[in-house]
N, C-alpha and C positions, 0 to 999 in steps of 0.2 A: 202502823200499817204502811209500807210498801206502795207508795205508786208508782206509776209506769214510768214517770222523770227517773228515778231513782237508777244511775250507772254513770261511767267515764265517756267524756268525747276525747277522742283522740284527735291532735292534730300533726299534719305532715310531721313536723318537729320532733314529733315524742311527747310534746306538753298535754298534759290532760287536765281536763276539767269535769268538776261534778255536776250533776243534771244534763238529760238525753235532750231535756227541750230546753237547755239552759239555765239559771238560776236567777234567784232575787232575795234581797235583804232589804231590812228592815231599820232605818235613820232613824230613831223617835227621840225628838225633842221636850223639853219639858223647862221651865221655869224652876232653879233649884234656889231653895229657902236663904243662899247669898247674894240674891238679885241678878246672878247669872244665868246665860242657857246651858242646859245639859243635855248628852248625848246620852243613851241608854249603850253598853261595850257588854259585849261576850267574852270572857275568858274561854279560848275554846280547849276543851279537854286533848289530853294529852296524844290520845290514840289517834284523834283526827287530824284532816290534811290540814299542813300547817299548825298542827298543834301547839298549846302552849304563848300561842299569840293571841292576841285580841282583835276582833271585829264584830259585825254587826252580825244579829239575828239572821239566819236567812236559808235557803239552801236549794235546794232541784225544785225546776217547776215542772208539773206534770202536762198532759199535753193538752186538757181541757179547760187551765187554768192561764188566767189573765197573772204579768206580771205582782201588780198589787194586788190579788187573793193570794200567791205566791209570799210575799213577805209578807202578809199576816197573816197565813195559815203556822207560818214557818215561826213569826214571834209570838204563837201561843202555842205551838209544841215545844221553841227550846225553851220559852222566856216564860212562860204564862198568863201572854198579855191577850187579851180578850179583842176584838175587833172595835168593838162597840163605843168607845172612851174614845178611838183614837179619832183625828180628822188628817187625811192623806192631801200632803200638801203640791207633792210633784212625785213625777217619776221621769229616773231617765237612763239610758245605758252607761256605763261607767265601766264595760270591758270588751272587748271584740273579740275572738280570737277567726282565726283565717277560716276555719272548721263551720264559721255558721254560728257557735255559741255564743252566746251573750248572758251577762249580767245586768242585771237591773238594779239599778238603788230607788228605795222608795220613799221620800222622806214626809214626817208625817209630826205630829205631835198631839199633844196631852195636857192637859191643865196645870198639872204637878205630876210629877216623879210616881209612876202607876209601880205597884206590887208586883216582884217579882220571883216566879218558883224557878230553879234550871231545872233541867233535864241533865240525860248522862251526857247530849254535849258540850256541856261547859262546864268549867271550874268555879266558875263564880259569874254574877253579870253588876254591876256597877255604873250608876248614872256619873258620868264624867265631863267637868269644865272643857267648852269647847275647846276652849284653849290650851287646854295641858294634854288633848287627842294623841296628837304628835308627837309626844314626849314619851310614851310609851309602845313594848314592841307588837307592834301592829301586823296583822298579817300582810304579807306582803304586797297581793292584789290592791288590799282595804288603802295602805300608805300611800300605793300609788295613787290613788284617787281623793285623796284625804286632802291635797291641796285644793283643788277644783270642788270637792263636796264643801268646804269649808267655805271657800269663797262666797257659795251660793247661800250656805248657812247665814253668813253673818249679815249679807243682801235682808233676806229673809226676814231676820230677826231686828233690823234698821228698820225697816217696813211695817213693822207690827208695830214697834214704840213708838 
């Protein structure tokens, strides 16, 4: 279904982005079975923007929706992660563009590594060592911020142990 988020902002530049009232993804961490933390990564299908690289769940938020219903509406359409399991740890902007849009990263976690279905946009989704994030090609947007998300990740995950 189609909501009203759903189109390009344009800015002065030419640069566009998708979602009218901006977008938000989905960070979910999870404790994987070799005593690491894992990220939850989209493969995202070929035909979409930036295709073929990897980032998080996520996409247009419509204009009734709060950023985090935004990335969980968004990780149970691509991902098939349910809302309910997860616990939503922070949210923050992690894009600007001059047009007014923004990006949200939501970051959130899970007890263990929660089941995953894709949809048609992705190729695969794969819970991945924080550590090895970076080592693969990441959407562009996701890489720039992937320092600063990380940073915050391993805060995070110091604070829990």
């Amino acid at each position: 279904m189609r909501g009203d988020g759903d189109g390009w902002v344009l800015d002065p530049d030419g640069s566009r982005y998708w979602g009218r009232h901006g977008a938000a993804g989905l960070l979910l961490l999870a404790p994987l079975p070799d005593g690491v933390t894992g990220v939850l990564l989209q493969h995202r299908a070929a035909w979409s923007h930036q295709g073929g690289t990897w980032a998080l769940p996520g996409g247009a938020r419509d204009s009734h929706e709060s950023a985090i219903d935004t990335a969980i509406r968004e990780a149970d359409e691509e991902a098939g992660i349910g809302g309910e399991d997860l616990r939503v740890l922070s949210a923050f902007v992690t894009h600007s563009a001059p047009s007014g849009w923004t990006y949200t990263t939501v970051i959130a976690e899970v007890d263990e590594p929660v089941r995953t279905v894709a949809n048609g946009e992705s190729t695969e989704l794969r819970w991945v060592d924080i550590a090895d994030v970076e080592h693969m090609p990441l959407h562009p947007a996701f890489e720039q911020s992937w320092p600063r998300l990380k940073g915050h990740l391993t805060t995070a995950v110091r604070q829990q142990s």
